[in-house]
Legacy VTK file of the C-alpha trace (Angstrom):
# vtk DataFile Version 3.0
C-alpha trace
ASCII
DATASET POLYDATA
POINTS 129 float
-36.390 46.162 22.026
-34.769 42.724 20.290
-31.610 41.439 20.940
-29.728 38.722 20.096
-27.242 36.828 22.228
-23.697 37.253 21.049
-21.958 33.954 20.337
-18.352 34.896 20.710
-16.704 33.215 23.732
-14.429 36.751 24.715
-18.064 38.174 25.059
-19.290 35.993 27.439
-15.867 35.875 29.216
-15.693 39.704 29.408
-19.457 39.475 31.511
-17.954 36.370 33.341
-15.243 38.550 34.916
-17.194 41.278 35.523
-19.660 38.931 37.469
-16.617 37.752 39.678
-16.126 41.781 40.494
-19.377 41.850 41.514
-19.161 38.704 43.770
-16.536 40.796 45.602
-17.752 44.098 45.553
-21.466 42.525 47.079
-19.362 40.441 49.456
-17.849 43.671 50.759
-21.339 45.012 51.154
-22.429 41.583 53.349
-24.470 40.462 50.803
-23.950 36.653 50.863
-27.274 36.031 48.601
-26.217 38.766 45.982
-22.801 37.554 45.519
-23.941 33.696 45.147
-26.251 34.860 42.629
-23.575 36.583 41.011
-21.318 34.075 41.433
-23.654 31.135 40.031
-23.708 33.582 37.292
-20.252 33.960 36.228
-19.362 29.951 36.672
-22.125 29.801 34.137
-20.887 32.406 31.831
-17.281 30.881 31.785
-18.959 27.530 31.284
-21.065 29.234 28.279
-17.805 31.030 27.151
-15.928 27.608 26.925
-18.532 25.872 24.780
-18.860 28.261 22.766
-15.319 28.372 21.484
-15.316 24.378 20.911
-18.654 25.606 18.660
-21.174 24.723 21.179
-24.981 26.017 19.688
-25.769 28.579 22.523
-29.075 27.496 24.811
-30.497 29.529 27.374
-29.790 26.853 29.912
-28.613 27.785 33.368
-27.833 24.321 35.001
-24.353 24.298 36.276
-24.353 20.414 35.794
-25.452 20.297 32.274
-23.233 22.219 30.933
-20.514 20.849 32.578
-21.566 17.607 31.146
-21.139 19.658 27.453
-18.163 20.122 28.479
-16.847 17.223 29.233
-17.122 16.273 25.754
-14.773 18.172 25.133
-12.062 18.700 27.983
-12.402 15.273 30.267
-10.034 17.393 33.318
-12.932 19.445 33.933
-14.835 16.797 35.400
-12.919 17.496 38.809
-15.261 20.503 39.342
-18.345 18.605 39.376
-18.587 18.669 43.233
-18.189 22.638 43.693
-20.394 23.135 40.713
-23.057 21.074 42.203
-22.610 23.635 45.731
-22.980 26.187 43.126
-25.889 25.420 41.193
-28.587 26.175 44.092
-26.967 30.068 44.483
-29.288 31.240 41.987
-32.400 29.887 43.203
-31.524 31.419 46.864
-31.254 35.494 45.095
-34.066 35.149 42.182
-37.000 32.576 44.146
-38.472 34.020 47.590
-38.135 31.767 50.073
-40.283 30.464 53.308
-37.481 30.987 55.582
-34.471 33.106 55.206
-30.969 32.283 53.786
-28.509 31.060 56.298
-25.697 31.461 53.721
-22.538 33.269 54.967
-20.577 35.621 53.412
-17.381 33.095 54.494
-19.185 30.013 52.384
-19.148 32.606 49.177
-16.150 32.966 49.799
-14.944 29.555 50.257
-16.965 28.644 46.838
-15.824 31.278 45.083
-12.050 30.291 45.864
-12.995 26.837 44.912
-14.972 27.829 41.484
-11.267 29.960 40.752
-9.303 26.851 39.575
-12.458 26.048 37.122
-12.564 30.105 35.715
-8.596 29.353 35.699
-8.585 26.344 33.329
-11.269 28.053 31.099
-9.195 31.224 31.090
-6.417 28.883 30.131
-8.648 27.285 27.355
-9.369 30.951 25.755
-6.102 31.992 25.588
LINES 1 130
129 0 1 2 3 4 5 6 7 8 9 10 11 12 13 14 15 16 17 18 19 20 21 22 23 24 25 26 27 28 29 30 31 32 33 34 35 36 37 38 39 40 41 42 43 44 45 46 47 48 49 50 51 52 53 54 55 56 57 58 59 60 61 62 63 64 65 66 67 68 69 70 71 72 73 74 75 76 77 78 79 80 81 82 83 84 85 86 87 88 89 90 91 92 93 94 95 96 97 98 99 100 101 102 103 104 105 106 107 108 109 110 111 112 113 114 115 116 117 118 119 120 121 122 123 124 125 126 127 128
């Protein structure tokens, strides 16, 4: 089946959302892994969703960092979220990559990033508006 990628930023920031659900909804089942997958996910997708509307070319790119930097090109104040992206960028290597030892992530760190990552999905929400 082909598909194409939609390219309208309320798109991407509908999927965003419902990625955030899930982060909850996985945390709830004390699935620390799961949720920073999802959660890695929908910082990307508001990232994604952001660019988009300043007329960004969409890329299948999934580092946290490098979009961000896109971004900054854009909205300078968004820079401040370069530290708690950076935390986030490694969630979705921990859910999709098997690794030798097992996850010591905690279900309180998810939700410490995912309080953190808020004031970024916050000033993107703000952007869309």
């Amino acid at each position: 089946m082909k598909h194409s990628d939609s390219h309208y930023p309320s798109d991407w920031l509908r999927i965003a959302e419902r990625d955030v659900e899930r982060v909850q909804k996985l945390l709830d089942l004390h699935d620390p892994e799961a949720a920073g997958f999802y959660l890695q996910q929908a910082t990307e997708k508001f990232l994604k969703a952001f660019l988009l509307s300043k007329g960004w070319i969409l890329r299948r790119v999934h580092d946290l960092e490098a979009l961000l930097n896109e971004a900054l090109a854009f909205d300078k104040t968004l820079e401040q979220h370069g530290l708690i992206l950076q935390k986030t960028l490694g969630l979705y290597l921990l859910e999709r990559y098997p690794l030798v030892t097992e996850s010591e992530l905690t279900e309180a760190e998810i939700r410490e990033l995912l309080r953190d990552v808020s004031s970024l999905f916050e000033s993107i929400r703000n952007h869309l508006a």
